[in-house]
BAVOMAR-370334 format. One record per residue (C-alpha): residue in one letter; x, y, z. Coordinates in steps of 0.1 Angstrom, whole numbers, plus 5000, padded with zeros to 4 digits. Layout:
N
AXYZ
...
This chain:
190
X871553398586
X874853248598
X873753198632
X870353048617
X872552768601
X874852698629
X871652668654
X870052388629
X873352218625
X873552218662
X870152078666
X870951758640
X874051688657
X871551688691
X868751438675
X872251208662
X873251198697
X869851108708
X869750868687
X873050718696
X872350738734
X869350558734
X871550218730
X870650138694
X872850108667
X872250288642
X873150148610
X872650368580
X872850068555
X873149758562
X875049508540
X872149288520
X872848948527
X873349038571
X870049158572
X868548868553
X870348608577
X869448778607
X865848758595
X866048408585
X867748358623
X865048518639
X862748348621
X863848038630
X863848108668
X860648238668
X859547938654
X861547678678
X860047918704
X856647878694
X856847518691
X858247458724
X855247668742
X853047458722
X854347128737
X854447348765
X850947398764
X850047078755
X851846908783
X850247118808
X846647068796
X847046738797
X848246748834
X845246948841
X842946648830
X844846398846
X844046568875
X841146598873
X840546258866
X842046148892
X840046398914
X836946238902
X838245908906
X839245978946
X835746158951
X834345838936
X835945658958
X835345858990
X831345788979
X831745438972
X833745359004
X833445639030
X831745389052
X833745129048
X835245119087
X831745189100
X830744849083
X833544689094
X832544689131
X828344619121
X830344309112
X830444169148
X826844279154
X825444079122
X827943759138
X826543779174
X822743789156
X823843509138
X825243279170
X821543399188
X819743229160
X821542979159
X821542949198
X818242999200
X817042759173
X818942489196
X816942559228
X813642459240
X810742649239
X813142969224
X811442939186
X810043269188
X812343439201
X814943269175
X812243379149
X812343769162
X816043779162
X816243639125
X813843879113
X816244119131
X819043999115
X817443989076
X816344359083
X819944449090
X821644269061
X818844379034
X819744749048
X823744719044
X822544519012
X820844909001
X824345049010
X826344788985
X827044549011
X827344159002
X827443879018
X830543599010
X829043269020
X830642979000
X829942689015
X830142408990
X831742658966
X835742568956
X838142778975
X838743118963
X842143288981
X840443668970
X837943588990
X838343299018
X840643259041
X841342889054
X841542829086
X842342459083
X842242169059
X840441839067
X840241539049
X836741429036
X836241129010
X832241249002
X833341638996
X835041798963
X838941848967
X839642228976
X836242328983
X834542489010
X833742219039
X832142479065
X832042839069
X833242959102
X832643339099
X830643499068
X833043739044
X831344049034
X832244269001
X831344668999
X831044758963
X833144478948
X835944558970
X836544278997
X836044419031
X836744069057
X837343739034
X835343459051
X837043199074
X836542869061
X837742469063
X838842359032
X838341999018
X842341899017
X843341768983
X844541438974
């Protein structure tokens, strides 16, 4: 039975070791008031960690909206104004229309042909007008720097100070944004 004893005591001292090897402590009883402090410290952690993944969180959700926001926006946009360079150039088509009317209005015997070439000319700017395109025309209207540019001021006695004395070339708008401001003479000012 001796040996019996000293093979169990040998197999305690065996799991104690184990026990000891794994890299824990162990403490057989702790003090009272340590293990209620370390609690209360852990506690608190936990809690400032928690707090700062939720702002965390928080911060990075709201990222996520603003982009895609802004990714809405810019698709929006690529819609709205995708054609904006292709319009640019009609914009010297619509002008040389506009000097064939004009020429043609002027000439003998050329009525009909000025008459073909305006009906040309309103079925092109009702069909950029489908596609958001308007037309700046101010003549008579007071100046307006957003959307004229002046290309000289003249004096005129019978005109309005500031306003628009004769429109050189038409200024065109896609979508509210100003694509070419119109070139204008302006009525000088006193």
């Amino acid at each position: 039975m001796a040996e019996d004893k000293s093979n169990t005591d040998g197999l305690e001292g065996a799991e104690e070791q184990a026990e000891h090897e794994d890299g824990h402590d162990v403490v057989e009883n702790p003090p009272e008031g340590e293990a209620v402090e370390s609690d209360e410290a852990d506690g608190e952690d936990a809690l400032a960690q928690v707090a700062e993944l939720k702002d965390q969180m928080l911060r990075s959700l709201a990222e996520v909206e603003n982009i895609k926001r802004r990714a809405a926006r810019d698709v929006e946009h690529a819609h709205k104004f995708a054609v904006e360079k292709l319009i640019g150039d009609l914009f010297a088509v619509i002008d040389s229309l506009e000097k064939a009317v004009e020429t043609a209005a002027e000439t003998q015997g050329a009525e009909s042909i000025a008459e073909g070439v305006e009906l040309s000319l309103k079925l092109f700017t009702d069909t950029l007008g489908r596609s958001g395109v308007e037309q700046v025309d101010p003549l008579g209207e007071p100046f307006d720097p957003q959307l004229h540019e002046a290309i000289a001021m003249v004096p005129n006695p019978d005109a309005e100070p500031n306003s628009v004395m004769e429109v050189m070339q038409k200024g065109y708008v896609l979508n509210g944004r100003l694509v070419r401001a119109a070139k204008v003479i302006v009525v000088q000012g006193d």
